[in-house]
N, C-alpha and C positions, 0 to 999 in steps of 0.2 A: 504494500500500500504506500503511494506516494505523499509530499508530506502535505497538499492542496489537499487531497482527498481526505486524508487525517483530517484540518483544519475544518474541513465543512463537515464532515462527520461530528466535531466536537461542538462544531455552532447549530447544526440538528441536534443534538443531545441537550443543549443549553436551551435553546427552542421549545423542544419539548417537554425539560422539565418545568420551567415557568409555567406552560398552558397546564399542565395537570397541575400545578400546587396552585394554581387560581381555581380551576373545578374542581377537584375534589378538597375540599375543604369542611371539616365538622361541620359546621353548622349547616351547613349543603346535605348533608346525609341521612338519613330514614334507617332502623333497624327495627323490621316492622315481624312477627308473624306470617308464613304464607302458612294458608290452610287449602281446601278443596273446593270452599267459596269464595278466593281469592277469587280476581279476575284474570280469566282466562288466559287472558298474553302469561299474566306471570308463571301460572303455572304449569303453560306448557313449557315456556325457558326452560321451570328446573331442569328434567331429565337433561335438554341440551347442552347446560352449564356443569352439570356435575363430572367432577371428575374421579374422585374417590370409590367412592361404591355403584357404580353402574347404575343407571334406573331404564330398565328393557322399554316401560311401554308409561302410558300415563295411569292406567289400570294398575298398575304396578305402585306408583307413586301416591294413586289414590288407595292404597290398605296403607302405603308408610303413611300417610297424613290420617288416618284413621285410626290405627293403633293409639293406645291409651298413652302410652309409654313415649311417645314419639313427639318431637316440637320439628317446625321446618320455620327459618330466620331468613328475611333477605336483606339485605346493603344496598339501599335504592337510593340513588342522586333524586333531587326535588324535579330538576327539570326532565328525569326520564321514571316517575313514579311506576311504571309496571313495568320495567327492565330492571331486575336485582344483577348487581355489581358483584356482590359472590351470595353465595348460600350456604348454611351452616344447620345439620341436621344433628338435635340433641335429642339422646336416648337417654332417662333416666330410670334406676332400678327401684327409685322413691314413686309413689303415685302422684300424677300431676294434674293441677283440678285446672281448670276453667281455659279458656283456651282453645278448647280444641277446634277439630273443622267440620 
């Protein structure tokens, strides 16, 4: 790599840090519940987003969101409220009240 190409490479990198640390900012962010009466955009994402534990089908995702035991979390930017930023699926072996989907 020559040392121009370096140079603009590191002014796209300065580039793009600025633009994300102006959008993704705390107070910009939602950490909301998805359940099965989510709306529909979001909940079809999850499967697409997940990367950890596979979800085959939405059938699939609707018994995880079902089970007593199970929470599903999304990271939503204000300006894209049914696109989750990551998703975070918590399993607990305590019984968990209210909530559910």
């Amino acid at each position: 790599m020559n040392h121009d190409t370096l140079a603009q490479l590191q002014r796209l990198d300065a580039c793009l840090l600025h633009l994300l640390e102006q959008y993704v900012v705390p107070s910009q962010l939602l950490f909301q519940q998805i359940t099965w009466s989510s709306a529909a955009q979001t909940v079809e994402r999850v499967p697409a987003i997940e990367a950890i534990h596979r979800i085959a089908s939405l059938d699939e995702l609707r018994v995880r969101l079902s089970r007593p035991d199970r929470r599903c979390f999304g990271l939503f930017h204000i300006l894209q409220p049914l696109e989750p930023l990551i998703v975070v699926h918590v399993c607990s072996r305590l019984p968990l009240r209210g909530g559910g989907g």
